[in-house]
C-alpha positions in Angstrom: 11.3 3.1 11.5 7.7 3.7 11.7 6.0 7.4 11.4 3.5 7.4 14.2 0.9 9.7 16.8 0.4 8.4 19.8 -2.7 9.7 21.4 -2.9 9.7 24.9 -6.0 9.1 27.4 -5.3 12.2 28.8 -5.2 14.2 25.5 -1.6 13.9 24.8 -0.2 13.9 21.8 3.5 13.1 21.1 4.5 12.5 17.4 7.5 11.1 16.1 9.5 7.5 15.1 9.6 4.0 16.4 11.3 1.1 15.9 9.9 -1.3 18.8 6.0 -1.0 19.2 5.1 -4.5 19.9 1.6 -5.1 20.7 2.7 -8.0 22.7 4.5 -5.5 24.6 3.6 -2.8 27.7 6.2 -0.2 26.6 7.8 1.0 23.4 10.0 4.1 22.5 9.3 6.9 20.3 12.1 9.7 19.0 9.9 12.9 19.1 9.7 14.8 16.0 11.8 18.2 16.6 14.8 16.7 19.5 17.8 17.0 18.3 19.7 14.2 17.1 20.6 11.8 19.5 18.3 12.5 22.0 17.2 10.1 24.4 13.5 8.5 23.0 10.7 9.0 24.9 9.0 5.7 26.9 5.3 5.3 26.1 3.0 3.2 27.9 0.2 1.0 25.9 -2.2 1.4 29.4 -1.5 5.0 29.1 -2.7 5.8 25.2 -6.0 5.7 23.5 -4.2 4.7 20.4 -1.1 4.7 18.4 -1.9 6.4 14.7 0.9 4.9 11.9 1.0 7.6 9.8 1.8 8.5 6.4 3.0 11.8 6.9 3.6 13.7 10.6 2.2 16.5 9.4 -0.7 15.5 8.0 -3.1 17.6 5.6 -5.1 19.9 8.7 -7.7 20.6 5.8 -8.5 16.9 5.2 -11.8 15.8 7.0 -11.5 12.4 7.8 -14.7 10.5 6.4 -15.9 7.3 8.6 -18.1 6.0 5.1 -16.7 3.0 3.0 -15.3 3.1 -1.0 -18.6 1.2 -1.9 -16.6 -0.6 -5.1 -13.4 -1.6 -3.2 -14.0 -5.3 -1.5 -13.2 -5.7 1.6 -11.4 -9.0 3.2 -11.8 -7.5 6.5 -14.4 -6.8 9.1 -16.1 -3.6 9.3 -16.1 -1.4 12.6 -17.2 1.4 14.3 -15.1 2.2 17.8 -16.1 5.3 19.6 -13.5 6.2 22.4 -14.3 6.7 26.1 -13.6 10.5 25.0 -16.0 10.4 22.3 -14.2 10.5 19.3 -15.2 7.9 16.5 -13.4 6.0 14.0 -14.7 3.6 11.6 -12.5 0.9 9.7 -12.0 -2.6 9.0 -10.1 -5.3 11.2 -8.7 -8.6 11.3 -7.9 -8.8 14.7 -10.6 -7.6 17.1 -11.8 -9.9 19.9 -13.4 -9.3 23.7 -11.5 -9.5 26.3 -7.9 -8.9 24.1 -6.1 -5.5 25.2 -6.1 -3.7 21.8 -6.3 -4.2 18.3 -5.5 -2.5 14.7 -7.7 -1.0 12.5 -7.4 0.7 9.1 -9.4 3.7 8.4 -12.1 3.7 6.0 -11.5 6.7 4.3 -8.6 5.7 1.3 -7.5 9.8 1.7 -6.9 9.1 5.7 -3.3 9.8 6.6 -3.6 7.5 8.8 -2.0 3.8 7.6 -3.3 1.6 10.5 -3.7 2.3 14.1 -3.5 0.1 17.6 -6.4 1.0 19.3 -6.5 0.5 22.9 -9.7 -0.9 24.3 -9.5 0.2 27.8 -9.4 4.1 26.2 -13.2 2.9 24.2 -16.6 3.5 25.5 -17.7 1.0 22.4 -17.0 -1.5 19.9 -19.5 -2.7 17.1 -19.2 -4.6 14.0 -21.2 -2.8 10.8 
């Protein structure tokens, strides 16, 4: 089971577990953080989200300012990036696995302090997409 946020393109937020996210796939489940035991997972749609956050912790640290600069000393095997969403929010990372035309991609964060592990962006939900 994976910790994740999914962001949606309409502001959304639902946080909680999965088990299937498939990129290759148009739908995955997520058990909401809170139900009950036993509850019935929620059906997400990947043409509904901006992007799907796999996170170390669902609570996060709310003091933590996310920095978009790279650990100069740390190497880096991947390529740099900068996406900015269609709703204006920017992240900055590295990838493996960005390419026009494909419908998303992950990315890991720049910042080494980020609770976020990797995310799926979606690239319908970006306004733009530029290597560093």
């Amino acid at each position: 089971m994976s910790k994740v946020v999914a962001r949606f393109t309409d502001g959304r937020v639902v946080k909680g577990t999965t088990a299937d996210f498939s990129p290759a796939r148009e739908l995955f489940h997520v058990s909401a953080a809170g139900t009950p035991a036993g509850s019935k997972p929620e059906e997400l749609r990947l043409e509904d989200l901006k992007a799907i956050f796999f996170v170390k912790d669902l609570a996060g640290n709310p003091k933590h300012v996310e920095s978009n600069e790279f650990d100069a000393p740390r190497p880096l095997a991947e390529r740099r990036i900068k996406v900015v969403f269609s709703d204006g929010e920017v992240l900055v990372g590295t990838t493996t696995g960005y390419s026009r035309g494909r419908p998303g991609f992950f990315l890991i964060p720049a910042d080494p302090d980020s609770n976020i592990a990797r995310c799926y962006i979606v690239t319908a939900a970006t306004r733009e997409i530029s290597f560093l």
